[in-house]
N, C-alpha and C positions, 0 to 999 in steps of 0.2 A: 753404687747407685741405690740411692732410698727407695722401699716399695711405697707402693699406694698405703698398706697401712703404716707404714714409718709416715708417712708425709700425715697422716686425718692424723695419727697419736700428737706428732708437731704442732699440727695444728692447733688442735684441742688445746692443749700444755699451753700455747700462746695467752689462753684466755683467762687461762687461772689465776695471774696476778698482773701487775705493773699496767703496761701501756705498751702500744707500737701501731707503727704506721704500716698500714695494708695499700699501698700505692696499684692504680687500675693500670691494666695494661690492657691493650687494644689487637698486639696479633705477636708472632712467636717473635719478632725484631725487639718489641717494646720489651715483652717479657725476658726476653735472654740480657737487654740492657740493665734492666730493675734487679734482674739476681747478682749478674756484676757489679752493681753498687753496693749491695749486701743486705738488702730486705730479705726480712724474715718470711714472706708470703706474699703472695701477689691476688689482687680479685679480677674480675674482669668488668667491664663496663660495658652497657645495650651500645651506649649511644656511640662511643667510641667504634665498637665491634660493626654497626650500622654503618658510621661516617665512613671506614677503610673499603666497606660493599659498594658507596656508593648511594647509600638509601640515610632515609633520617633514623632516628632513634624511634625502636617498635617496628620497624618494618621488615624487622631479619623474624623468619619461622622458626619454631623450633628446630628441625632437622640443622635448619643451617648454624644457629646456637650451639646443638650438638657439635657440630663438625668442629667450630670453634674452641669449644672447650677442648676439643681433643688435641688442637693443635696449643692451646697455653701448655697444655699438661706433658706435648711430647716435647717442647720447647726449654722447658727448664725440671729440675730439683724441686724447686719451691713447691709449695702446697698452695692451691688453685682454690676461690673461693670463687663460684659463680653466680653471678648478675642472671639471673633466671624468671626476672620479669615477676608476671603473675601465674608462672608456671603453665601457662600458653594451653590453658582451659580457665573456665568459669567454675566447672560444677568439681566439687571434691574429689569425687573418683578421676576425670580426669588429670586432675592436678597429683594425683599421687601415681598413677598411668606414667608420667611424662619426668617426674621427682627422680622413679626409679630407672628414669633412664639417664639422667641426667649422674646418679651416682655412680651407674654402670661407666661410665667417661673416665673417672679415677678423680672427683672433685673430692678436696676434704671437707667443703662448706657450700651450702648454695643458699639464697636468699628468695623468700617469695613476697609476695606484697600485694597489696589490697585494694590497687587499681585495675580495672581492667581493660583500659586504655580508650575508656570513652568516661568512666565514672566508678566512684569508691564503691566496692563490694560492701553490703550493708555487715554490720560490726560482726551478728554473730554467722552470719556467712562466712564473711574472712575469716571467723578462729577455728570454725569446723576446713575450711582449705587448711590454712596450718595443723591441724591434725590430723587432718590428711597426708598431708606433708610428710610429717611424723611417724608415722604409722607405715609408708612405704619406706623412709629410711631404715628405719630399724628392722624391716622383714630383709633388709638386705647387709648393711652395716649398720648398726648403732652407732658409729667413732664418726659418723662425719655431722658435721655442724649444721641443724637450721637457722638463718637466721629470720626472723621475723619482720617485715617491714611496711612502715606505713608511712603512705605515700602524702601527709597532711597537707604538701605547698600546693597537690592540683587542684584543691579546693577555697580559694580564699576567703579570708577570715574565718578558717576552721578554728577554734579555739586552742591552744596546744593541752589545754585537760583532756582537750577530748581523742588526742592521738597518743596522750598519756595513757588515758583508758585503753584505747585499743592497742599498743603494747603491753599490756600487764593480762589483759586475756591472751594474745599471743605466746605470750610465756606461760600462763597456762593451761594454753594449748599445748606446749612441746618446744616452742620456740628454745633455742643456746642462746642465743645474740638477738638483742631489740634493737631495730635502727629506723631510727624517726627521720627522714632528710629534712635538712635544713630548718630544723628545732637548733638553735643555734644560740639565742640567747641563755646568759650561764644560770638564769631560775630558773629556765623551763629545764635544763640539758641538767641541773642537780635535783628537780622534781624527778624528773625518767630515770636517772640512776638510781636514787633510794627508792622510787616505786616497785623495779624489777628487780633488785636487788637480791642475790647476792646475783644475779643472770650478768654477764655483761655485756654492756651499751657501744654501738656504731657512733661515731660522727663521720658528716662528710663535709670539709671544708673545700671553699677556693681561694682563701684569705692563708696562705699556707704558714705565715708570721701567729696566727690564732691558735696554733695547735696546742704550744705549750699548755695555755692556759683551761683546753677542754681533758686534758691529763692531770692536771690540778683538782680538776670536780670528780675524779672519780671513773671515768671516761677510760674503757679498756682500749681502744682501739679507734681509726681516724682511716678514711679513705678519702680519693680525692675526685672520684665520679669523673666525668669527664674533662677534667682540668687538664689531665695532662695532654691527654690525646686532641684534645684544645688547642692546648699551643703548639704540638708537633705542625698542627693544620694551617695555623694561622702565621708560624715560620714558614710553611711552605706557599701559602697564600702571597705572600709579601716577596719569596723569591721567585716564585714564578710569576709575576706580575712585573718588575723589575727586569727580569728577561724578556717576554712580551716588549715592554719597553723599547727593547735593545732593536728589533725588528726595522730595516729602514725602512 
């Protein structure tokens, strides 16, 4: 059985070169499937983790986040990256309050972001919560991973320079991993790689045929947000509907 630090050292190691798919799992079923297949790590997803509650995506609290993470983590070996919202405060001290409990769980990565689930945290707000972030990981372990994320799609027609920009203070801020969702086109997704550079870069596709070609640009790493937990829902949408059916 790997420890908690056998699992962050894995993890880490993961980012240092090449590429690999970090597939979301939703509760300890999905997770123990995805280590059967043979991924190397698993993340967790809000919206998935939300949809299994019963609620939409944002509407799980932190406590019940916690509890979650604790069940990926007794669920499988793999090393557990956590979907951790905006670290479920606004102001930086709470975001580093909430960080170090979140490590206390046994995650080897968790991610914060720069929404706060009505509007983007103004730029240099967001990079002091990321070092916030930062600053509680390391008074606890240094080995586990922050990643840095900006949330560009809630805003439309944000520019992608400008979610280029607030990844590249996130890194340095402390950010391991910049992950821009849904920066997808291959200028902007090779602008974010050489900007952060030598740091590496998240993608999250749904187009799962597209992957190769963001491992092409430079692209450590690919998740797949809530795609999977998607179709678990939408298989089971269509059979139980077909049953209904059956009803005379």
């Amino acid at each position: 059985m790997p420890t908690i630090a056998d699992k962050r050292a894995r993890f880490r190691a993961l980012h240092d070169s090449g590429f690999f798919i970090i597939p979301n799992a939703w509760d300890a079923g999905s997770a123990t499937r995805l280590a059967a297949l043979g991924f190397k790590a698993i993340a967790s997803t809000s919206a998935g983790a939300a949809w299994a509650a019963g609620k939409e995506d944002g509407e799980l609290g932190r406590d019940a986040v916690l509890a979650h993470l604790r069940d990926l983590i007794a669920a499988t070996d793999l090393p557990v990256n956590a979907d951790f919202e905006n670290g479920f405060a606004d102001d930086a001290g709470g975001v580093a309050a909430n960080v170090a409990l979140a490590v206390a769980t046994g995650v080897a990565g968790l991610s914060i972001e720069d929404w706060s689930g009505t509007h983007m945290y103004e730029a240099g707000h967001a990079a002091e919560r990321i070092a916030a972030a930062r600053a509680a990981i390391d008074a606890t372990d240094p080995a586990v991973m922050l990643i840095g994320r900006s949330e560009n799609f809630r805003v439309p027609g944000m520019p992608a320079a400008d979610s280029i920009a607030r990844a590249v203070a996130y890194a340095e801020a402390g950010a391991d991993c910049l992950f821009v969702p849904f920066i997808l086109d291959h200028g902007a997704v090779a602008e974010l790689v050489a900007a952060v550079a030598p740091k590496p870069v998240n993608v999250v596709v749904q187009a799962f045929d597209s992957i190769p070609g963001y491992a092409a640009l430079g692209v450590r790493r690919c998740s797949v947000g809530g795609s999977l937990a998607g179709a678990a829902w939408k298989g089971f949408d269509a059979a139980a509907a077909a049953l209904k059916g059956c009803e005379p």
